[in-house]
C-alpha distance (Angstrom), angle and dihedral (degrees) to the residues before:
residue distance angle dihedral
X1 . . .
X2 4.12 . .
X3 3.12 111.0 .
X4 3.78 109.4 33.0
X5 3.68 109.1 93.0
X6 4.45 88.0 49.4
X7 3.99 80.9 51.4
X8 3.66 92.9 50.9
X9 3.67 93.6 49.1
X10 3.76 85.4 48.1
X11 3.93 85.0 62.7
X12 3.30 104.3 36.7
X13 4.13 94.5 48.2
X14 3.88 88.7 53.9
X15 3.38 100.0 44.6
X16 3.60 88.2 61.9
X17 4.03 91.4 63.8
X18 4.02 102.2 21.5
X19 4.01 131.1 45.7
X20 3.38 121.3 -94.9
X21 4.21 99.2 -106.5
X22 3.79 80.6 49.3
X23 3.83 96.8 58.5
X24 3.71 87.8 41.8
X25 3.68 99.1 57.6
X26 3.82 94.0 49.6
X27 3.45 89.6 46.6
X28 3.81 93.0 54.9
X29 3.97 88.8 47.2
X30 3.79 87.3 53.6
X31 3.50 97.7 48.9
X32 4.04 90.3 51.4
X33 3.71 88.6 48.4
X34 4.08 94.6 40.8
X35 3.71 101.7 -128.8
X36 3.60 109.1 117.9
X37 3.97 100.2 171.7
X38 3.74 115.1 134.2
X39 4.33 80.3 -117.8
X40 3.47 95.8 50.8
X41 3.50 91.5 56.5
X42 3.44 106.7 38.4
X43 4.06 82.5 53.3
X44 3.82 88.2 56.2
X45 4.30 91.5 50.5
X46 3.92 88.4 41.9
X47 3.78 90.5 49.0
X48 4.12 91.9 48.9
X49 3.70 90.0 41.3
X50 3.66 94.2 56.8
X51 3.94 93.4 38.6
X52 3.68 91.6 -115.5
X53 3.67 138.1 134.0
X54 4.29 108.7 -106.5
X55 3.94 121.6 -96.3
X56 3.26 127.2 -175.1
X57 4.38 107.9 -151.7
X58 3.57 101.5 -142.2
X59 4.10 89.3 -165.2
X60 4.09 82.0 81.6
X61 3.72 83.2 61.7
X62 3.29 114.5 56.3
X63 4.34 97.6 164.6
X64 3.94 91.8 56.6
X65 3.74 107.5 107.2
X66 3.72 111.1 -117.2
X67 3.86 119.9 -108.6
X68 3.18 128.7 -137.7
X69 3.98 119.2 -161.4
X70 4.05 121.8 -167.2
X71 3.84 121.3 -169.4
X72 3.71 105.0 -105.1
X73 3.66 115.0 -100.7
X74 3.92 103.9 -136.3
X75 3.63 90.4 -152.6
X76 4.49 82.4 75.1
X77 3.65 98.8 68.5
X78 4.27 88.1 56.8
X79 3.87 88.5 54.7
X80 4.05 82.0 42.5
X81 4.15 90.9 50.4
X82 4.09 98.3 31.1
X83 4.46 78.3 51.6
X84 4.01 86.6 52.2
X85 3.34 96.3 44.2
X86 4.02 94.2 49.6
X87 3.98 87.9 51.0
X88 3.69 90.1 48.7
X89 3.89 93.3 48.2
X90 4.20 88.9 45.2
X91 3.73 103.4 53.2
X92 3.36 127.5 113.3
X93 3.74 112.7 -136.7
X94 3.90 107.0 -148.5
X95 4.09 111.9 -108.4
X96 4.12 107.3 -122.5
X97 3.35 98.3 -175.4
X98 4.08 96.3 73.9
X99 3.72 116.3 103.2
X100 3.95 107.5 -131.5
């Protein structure tokens, strides 16, 4: 299974510097969240160690395209539903009552 012997190492490196319960709580968050990197979840235990919501500093990964997130304009979901709506209104339902 891919994926299992990175995940053990994951464990096994942690446990070395944080309690057991510890390990397993970040490990659980990881899991839900689907990053199972040994720095994803030693983020997660450092963030819940320090009381702190999780952040991931991107400067340590340098390869990771940036992102760049706009506030949604409202005004794009009518284009989105006034789009649906012209689909709906132009498509041809097929005739069943042709002999072929």
């Amino acid at each position: 299974m891919p994926g299992v012997r990175e995940f053990i190492q994951v464990v096994l490196r942690l446990m070395e510097d944080f309690h057991q319960h510890q390990v397993e709580q970040a490990v659980v968050e990881a899991l839900r969240l689907g990053a199972i990197s040994f720095d994803a979840v030693k983020m997660l235990l450092l963030a819940r160690l320090e009381n702190r919501p999780a952040r991931l500093d991107l400067t340590f990964y340098p390869y990771l395209p940036a992102a760049t997130v706009r506030t949604t304009d409202p005004r794009a979901y009518l284009g989105l539903i006034a789009s649906a709506d012209l689909a709906a209104a132009t498509t041809v339902e097929p005739r069943h009552d042709v002999a072929s």
